[in-house]
C-alpha positions in Angstrom: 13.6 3.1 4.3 10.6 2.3 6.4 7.5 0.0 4.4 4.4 -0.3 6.3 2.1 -3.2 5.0 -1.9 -2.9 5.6 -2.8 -6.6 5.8 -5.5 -6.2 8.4 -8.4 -6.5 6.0 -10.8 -8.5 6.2 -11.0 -9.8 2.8 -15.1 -9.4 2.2 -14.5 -9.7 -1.7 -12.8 -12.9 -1.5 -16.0 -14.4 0.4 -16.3 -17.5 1.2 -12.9 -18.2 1.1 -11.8 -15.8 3.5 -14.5 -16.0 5.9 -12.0 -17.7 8.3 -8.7 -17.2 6.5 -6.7 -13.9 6.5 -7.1 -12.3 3.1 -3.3 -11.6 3.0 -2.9 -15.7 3.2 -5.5 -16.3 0.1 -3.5 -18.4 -2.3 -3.2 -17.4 -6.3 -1.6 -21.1 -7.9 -0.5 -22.1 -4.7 1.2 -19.4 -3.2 -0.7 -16.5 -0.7 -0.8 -13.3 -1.8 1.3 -11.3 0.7 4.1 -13.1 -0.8 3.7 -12.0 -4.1 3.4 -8.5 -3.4 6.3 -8.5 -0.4 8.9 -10.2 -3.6 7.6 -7.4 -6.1 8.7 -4.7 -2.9 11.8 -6.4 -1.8 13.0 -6.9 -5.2 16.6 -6.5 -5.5 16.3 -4.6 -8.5 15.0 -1.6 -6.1 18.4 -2.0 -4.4 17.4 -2.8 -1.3 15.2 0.5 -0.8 13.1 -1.3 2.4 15.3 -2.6 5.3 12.5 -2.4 7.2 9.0 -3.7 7.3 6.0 -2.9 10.0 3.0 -5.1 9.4 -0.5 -3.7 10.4 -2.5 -6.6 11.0 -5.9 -7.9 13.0 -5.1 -8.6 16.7 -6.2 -12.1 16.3 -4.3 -13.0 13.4 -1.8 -15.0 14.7 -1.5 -17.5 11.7 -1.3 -14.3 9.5 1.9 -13.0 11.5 3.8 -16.3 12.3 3.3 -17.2 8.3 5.0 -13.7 7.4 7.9 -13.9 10.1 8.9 -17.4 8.9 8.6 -15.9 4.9 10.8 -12.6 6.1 13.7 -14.8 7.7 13.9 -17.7 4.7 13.5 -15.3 2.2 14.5 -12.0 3.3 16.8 -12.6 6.3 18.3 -8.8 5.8 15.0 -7.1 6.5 13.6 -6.4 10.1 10.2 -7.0 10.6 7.6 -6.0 13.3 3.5 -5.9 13.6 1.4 -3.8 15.1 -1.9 -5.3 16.0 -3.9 -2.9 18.5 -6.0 -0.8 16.4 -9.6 -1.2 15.6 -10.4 -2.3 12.1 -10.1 0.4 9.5 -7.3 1.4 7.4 -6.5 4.7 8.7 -6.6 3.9 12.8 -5.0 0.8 12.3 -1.9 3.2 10.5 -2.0 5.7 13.2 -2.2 2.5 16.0 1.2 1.9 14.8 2.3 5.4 15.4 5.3 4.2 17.4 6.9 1.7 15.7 6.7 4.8 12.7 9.7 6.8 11.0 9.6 10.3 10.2 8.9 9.3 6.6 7.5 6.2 5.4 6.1 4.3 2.6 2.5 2.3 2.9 1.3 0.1 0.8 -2.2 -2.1 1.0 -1.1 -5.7 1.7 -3.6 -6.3 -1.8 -1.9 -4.3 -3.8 0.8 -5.8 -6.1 2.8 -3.6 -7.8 6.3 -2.8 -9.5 7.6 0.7 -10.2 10.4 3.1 -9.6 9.8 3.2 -5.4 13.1 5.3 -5.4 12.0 7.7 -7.7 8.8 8.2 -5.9 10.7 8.8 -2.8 12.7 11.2 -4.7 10.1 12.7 -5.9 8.4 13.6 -2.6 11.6 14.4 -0.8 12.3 17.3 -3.4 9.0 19.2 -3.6 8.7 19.5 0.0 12.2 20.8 -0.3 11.1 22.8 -2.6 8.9 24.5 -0.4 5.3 23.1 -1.2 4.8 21.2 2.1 3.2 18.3 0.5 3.1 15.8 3.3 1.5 12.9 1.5 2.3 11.2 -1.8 -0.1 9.3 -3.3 0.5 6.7 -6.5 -2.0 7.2 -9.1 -3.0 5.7 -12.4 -4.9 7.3 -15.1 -6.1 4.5 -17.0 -8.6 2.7 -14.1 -12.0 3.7 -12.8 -11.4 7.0 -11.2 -11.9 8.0 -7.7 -9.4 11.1 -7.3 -8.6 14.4 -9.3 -5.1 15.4 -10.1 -4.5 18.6 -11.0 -1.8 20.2 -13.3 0.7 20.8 -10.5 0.0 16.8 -9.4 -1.6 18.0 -6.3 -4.7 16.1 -5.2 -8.2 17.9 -5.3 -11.7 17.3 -4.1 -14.8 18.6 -5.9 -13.8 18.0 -9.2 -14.1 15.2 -11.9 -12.2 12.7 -10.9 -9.4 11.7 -13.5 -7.0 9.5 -11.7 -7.1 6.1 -9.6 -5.5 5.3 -6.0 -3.1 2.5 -6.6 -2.4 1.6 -3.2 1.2 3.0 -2.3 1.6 6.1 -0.6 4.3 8.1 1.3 3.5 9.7 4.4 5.3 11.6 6.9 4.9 11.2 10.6 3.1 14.6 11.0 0.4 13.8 9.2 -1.0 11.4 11.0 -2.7 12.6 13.9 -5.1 14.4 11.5 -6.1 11.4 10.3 -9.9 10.6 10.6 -10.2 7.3 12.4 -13.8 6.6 11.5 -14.5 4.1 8.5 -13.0 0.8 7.0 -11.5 2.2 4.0 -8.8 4.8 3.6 -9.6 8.7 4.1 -7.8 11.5 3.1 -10.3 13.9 3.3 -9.0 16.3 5.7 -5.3 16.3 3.8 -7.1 16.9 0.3 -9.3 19.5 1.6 -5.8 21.0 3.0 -4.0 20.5 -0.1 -0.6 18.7 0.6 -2.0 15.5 -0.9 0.4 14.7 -4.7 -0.1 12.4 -7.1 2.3 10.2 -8.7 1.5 8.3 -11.5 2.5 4.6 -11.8 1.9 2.7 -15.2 0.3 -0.2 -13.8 -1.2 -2.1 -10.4 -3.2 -5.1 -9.4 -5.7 -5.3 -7.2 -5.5 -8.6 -5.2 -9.0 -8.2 -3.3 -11.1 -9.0 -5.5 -11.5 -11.9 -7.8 -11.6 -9.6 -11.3 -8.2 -8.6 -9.6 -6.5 -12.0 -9.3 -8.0 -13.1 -12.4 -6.3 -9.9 -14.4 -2.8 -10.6 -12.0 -2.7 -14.6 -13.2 -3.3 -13.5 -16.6 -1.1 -10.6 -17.2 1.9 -11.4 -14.7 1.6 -14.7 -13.6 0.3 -16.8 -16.8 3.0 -14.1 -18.7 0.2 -13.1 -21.9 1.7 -9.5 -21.2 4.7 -7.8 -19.3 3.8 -6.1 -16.3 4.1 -2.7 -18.2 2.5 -3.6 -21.3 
């Protein structure tokens, strides 16, 4: 299975630190952060779901992309890697630059994002409603214990307009075909157009760290790394 990383951001959060450092190479105890959250994907507990990895990164962020090839081969010689690097900044153009390098179904996940859940089951998950004829095309992890920014209905389909009762966790599952609808304005991600259409789900995850922002990496040291709590606590 395909696993598309969004490490192209610019890392405003962890200002000043970042202000000529890729975000994705901030370090938490001596280690940068892309690492962390390429061992939780590539665990071998998930048996070796990604074989292949396509890195969306900024086009002048060579240090970013030499530092991950030389990670991929010493630690995870199995798995092909490649970059794509010729979209403007923002989250959804640099995902549709890499159209090409793309399968017809793919997982993305932000390059901030550390998390560790049952990826296969996802992928099961959105394989067997579309075969069940609901034409989702996107699948979303959620969690509904975080500030919310989405609304999940009943039927774990995705909704605008309502209250929202569910948080976007980062990892998604797209397939090809959804892309060219895409709106390419904007730094963050936008689903809009796919939520207004309906074929956005939700999956919900029991836990995920956000890696951006200091509040993030503060919670991640304590709870994961420091070991107060296990990652599902």
């Amino acid at each position: 299975m395909q696993l598309v990383v969004m490490a192209a951001g610019k890392g405003t959060r962890l200002a000043p630190y970042t202000d000529n450092l890729p975000k994705a190479l901030y370090k938490i105890k001596g280690k940068p952060e892309i690492e962390y959250v390429l061992d939780s994907l590539l665990n071998p507990q998930h048996g070796g779901l990604f074989d292949r990895i396509t890195f969306c990164t900024g086009s002048n962020e060579i240090v970013l992309i030499d530092h991950i090839r030389s990670y991929i081969s010493r630690r995870h010689p199995g798995v092909s890697c490649s970059f794509s690097t010729g979209g403007p900044r923002g989250w959804n153009s640099d995902l549709m630059a890499a159209y090409e390098l793309l399968n017809d179904t793919f997982f993305v996940v932000n390059g901030d994002t550390y998390t560790d859940f049952d990826y296969d089951g996802m992928l099961w998950y959105h394989t067997m409603i579309n075969r069940g004829g609901r034409d989702l095309g996107i699948t979303m992890a959620v969690r509904d214990k975080e500030p919310h920014n989405y609304y999940i209905d009943k039927n774990d389909v995705i909704l605008s307009g309502k209250v929202p009762n569910t948080k976007d966790a980062g990892v998604y599952i797209f397939d090809k075909q959804m892309l060219p609808s895409l709106p390419l304005d904007g730094d963050s991600i936008d689903l809009s157009y796919h939520i207004a259409k309906s074929v956005v789900q939700g999956f919900m995850i029991d836990k995920f760290y956000d890696l951006g922002s200091f509040e993030g990496i503060e919670k991640f040291d304590a709870e994961v790394i420091g070991g107060i709590n296990h990652l599902y606590n």
